[in-house]
C-alpha positions in Angstrom: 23.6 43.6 64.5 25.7 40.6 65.1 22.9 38.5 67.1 20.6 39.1 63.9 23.5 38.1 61.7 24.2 35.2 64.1 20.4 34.1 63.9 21.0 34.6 59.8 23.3 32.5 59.5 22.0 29.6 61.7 18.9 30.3 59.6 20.8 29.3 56.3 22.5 26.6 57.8 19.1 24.5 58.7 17.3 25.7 55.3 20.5 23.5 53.8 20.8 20.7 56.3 17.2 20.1 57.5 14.8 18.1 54.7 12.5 20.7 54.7 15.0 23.0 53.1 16.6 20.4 51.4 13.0 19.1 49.5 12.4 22.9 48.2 16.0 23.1 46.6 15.8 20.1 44.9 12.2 21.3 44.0 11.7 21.2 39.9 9.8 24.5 39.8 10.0 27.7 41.2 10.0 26.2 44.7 13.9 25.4 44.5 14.1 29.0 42.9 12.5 30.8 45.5 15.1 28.7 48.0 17.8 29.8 46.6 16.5 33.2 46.6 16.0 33.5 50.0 19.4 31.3 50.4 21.3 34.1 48.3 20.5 37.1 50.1 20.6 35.5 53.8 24.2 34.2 52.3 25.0 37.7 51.3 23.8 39.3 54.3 26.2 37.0 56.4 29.0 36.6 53.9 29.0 32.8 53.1 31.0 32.8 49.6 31.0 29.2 49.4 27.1 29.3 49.8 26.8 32.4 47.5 29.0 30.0 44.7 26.7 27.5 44.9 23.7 29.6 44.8 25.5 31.0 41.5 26.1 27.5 40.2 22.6 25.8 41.4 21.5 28.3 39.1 23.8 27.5 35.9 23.6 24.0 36.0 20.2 23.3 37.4 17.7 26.4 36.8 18.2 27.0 33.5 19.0 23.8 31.8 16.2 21.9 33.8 13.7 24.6 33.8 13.9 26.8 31.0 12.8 25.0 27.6 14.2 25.8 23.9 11.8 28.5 23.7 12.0 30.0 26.8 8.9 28.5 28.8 9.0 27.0 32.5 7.5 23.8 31.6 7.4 23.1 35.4 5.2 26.2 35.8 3.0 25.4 32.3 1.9 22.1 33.8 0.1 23.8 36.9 -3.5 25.6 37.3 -2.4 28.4 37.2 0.3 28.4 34.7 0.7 32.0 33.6 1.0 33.4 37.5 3.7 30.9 38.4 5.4 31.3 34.9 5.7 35.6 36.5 6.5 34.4 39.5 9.7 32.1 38.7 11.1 34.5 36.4 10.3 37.4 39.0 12.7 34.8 41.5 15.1 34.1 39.0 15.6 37.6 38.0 16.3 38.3 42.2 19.0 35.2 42.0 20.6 37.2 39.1 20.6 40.6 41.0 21.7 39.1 44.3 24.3 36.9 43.0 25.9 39.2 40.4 29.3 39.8 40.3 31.3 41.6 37.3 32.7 38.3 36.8 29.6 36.5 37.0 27.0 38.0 35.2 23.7 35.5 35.5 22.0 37.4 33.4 24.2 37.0 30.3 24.9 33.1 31.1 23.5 31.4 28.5 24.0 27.3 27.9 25.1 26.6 24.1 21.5 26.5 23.1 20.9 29.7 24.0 18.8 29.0 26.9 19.1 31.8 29.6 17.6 34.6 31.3 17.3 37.0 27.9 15.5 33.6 26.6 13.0 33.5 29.2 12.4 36.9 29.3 11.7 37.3 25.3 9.3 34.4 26.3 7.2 35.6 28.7 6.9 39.4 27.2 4.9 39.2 24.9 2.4 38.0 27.3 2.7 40.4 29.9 2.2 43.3 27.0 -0.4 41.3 25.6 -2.2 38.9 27.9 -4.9 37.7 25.5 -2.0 35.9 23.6 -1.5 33.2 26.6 -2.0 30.4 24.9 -3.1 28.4 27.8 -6.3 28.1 29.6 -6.5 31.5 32.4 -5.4 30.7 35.7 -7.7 28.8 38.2 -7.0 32.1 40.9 -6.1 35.7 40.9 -6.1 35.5 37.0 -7.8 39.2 36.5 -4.7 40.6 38.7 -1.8 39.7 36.4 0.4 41.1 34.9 1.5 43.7 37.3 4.5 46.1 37.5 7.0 42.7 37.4 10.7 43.4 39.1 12.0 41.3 36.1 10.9 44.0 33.6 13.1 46.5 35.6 16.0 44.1 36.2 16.0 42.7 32.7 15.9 45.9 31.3 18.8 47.5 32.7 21.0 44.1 32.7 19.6 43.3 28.8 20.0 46.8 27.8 16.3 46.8 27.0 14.4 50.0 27.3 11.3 48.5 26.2 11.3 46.3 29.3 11.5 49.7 31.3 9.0 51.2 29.2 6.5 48.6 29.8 7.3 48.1 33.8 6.1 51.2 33.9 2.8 51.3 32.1 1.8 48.3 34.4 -0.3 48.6 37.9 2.4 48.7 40.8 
């Protein structure tokens, strides 16, 4: 166990120091997301609180207020071709951050910035969407468009966190 650890935590170490890593975390998109996704866990897994801190704040002071608009869209995500997939996909990598980084003290879920931009935002965004496809307002995605929405992780996270049945309810009702 300790040479996987080992090979963790040398892992981590070049995803943060090598400009590979460093280019996806200062991605604007669900790129960075995903990076501190994987950083999270891998930080986790080998106990790096200082890396697990900054995953927590990277995603207070950088995720939501530069990618979540006023009404809960990933703008980022909006501007590619295929806007509704990546728009699941970044809040299906944010909603990991919050499950892997939570702590009773910090709570990503409820953090919210004074306009009220935060994960129960996005969520109540993207919803009505996923119930509802045909309401995308945007043009179907340029691949793999007849696929979504599936059974998203965020629907399942979100609901317990949010205290939202109805998320459960309709994480159900979709294709695993």
């Amino acid at each position: 166990m300790n040479d996987i650890r080992d090979w963790f935590v040398e892992y981590v170490y070049w995803m943060n120091t090598h400009g590979y890593g460093i280019a996806e975390r200062d991605g604007a998109n669900n790129h960075a997301t995903c990076f501190t996704m994987q950083t999270a866990q891998f930080a986790r897994f080998t106990g790096n609180e200082l890396l697990l801190k900054e995953c927590r704040d990277r995603f207070k002071q950088v995720f939501v207020p530069k990618q979540i608009a006023a009404d809960g869209s990933f703008p980022q995500e909006l501007r590619r071709t295929k806007p509704y997939g990546y728009s699941l996909f970044n809040l299906e990598a944010m909603s990991a951050c919050c499950q892997i980084l939570w702590t009773e003290r910090d709570d990503l879920w409820l953090f919210t910035l004074p306009d009220g931009r935060g994960m129960r935002l996005a969520m109540s965004y993207m919803l009505p969407f996923i119930r509802d496809k045909k309401k995308w307002p945007l043009p179907p995605d340029v691949m793999y468009d007849k696929e979504w929405p599936m059974r998203q992780t965020s629907l399942l996270f979100g609901g317990i966190a949010l205290h939202e049945p109805s998320y459960i309810d309709l994480w159900k009702r979709l294709p695993a």
